[in-house]
C-alpha positions as CSV (number, residue, x, y, z in Angstrom):
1,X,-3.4,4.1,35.3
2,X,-5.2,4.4,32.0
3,X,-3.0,5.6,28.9
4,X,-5.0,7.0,26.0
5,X,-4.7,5.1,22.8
6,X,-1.6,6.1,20.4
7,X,-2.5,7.2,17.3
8,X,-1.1,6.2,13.7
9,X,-0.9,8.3,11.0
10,X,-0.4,7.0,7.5
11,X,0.4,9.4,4.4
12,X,-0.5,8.3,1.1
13,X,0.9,8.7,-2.4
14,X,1.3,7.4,-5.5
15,X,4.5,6.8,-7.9
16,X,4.4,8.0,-11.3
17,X,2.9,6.1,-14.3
18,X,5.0,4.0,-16.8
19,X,4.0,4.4,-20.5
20,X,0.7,5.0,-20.1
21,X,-0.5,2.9,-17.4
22,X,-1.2,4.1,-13.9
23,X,-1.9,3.7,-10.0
24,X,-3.8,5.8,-8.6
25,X,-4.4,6.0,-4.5
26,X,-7.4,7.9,-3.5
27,X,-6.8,8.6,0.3
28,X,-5.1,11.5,1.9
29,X,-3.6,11.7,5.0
30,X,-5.5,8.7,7.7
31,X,-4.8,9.4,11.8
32,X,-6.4,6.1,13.2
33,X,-6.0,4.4,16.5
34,X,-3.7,1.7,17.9
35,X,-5.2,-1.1,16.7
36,X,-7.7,-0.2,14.2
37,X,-8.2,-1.6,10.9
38,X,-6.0,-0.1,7.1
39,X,-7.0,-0.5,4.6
40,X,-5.6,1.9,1.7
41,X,-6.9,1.4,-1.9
42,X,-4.7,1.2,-4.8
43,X,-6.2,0.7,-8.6
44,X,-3.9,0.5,-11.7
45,X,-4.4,0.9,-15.2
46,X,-2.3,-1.0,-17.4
47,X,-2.3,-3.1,-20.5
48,X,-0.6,-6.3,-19.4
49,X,0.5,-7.6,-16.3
50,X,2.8,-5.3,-13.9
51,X,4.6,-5.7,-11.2
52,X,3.1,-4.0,-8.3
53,X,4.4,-2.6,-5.5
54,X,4.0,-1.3,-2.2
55,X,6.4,0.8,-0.8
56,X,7.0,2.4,2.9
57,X,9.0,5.0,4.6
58,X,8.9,5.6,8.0
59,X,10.1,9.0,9.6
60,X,13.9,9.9,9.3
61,X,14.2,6.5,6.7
62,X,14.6,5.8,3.1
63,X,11.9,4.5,0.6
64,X,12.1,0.8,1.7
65,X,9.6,-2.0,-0.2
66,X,7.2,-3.5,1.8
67,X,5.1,-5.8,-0.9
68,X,5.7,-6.9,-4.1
69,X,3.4,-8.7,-6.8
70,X,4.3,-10.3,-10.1
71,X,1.1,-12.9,-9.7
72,X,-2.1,-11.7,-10.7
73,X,-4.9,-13.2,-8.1
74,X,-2.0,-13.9,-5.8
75,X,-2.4,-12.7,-1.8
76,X,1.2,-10.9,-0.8
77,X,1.7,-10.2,3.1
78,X,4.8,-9.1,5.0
79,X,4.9,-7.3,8.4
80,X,1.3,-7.8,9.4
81,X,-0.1,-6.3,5.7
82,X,-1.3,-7.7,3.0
83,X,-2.7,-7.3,-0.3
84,X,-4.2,-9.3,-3.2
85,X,-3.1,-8.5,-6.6
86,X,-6.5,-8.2,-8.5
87,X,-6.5,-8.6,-12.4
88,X,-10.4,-8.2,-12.6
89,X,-11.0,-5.2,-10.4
90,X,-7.1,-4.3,-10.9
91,X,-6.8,-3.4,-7.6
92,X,-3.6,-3.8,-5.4
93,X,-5.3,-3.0,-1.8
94,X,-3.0,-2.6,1.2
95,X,-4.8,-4.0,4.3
96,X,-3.6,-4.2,8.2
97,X,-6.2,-6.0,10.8
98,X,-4.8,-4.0,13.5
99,X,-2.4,-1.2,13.2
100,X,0.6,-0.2,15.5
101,X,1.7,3.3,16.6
102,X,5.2,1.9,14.6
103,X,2.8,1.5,10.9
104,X,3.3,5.7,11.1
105,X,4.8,6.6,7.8
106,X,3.8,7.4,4.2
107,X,2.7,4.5,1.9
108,X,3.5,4.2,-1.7
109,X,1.9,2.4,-4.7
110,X,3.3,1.5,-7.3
111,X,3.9,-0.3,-10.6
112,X,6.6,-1.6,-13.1
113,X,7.0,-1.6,-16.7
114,X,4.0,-4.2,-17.9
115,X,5.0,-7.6,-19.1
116,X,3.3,-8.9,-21.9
């Protein structure tokens, strides 16, 4: 019996900006296939070096953190994602090799206060 593939759909947005600095997500809302790659971009603008964040919340859930970077240059991974906390292209990049019909949810960026 064949079974057509599930799909995932993942929802985007940012969280506000902190004194000036900013993230800023480009993507919309992404349907992919089970087992596709994610990868959902993620710049900041800020003056120091924030904390970054990405947060997730799946379908009748909270707002629950699913990375978080205080290391520039630094590779963060939890669940099957990861991201690299970029200074010099100050990027924070969520990426998934292969996506699950459970990844469905909406995906926050987001930063701290900037530590000088």
């Amino acid at each position: 019996m064949n079974s057509a593939p599930a799909l995932v759909t993942v929802v985007l947005l940012m969280l506000g900006q902190t004194y000036g600095d900013s993230v800023t997500q480009m993507e919309g809302q992404v349907t992919l296939s089970e087992e596709a790659s994610l990868t959902i971009n993620c710049t900041y603008s800020a003056t120091g070096y924030p904390t970054l964040f990405w947060y997730v919340q799946y379908p009748g859930e909270g707002l629950q953190v699913l990375l978080r970077a205080t290391t520039p240059n630094k590779k963060e991974t939890s669940k099957g994602f990861e991201a690299m906390y970029n200074k010099e292209s100050t990027s924070f990049h969520l990426e998934k090799a292969s996506v699950l019909e459970s990844d469905s949810a909406m995906y926050y960026c987001a930063m701290s206060d900037t530590v000088t």
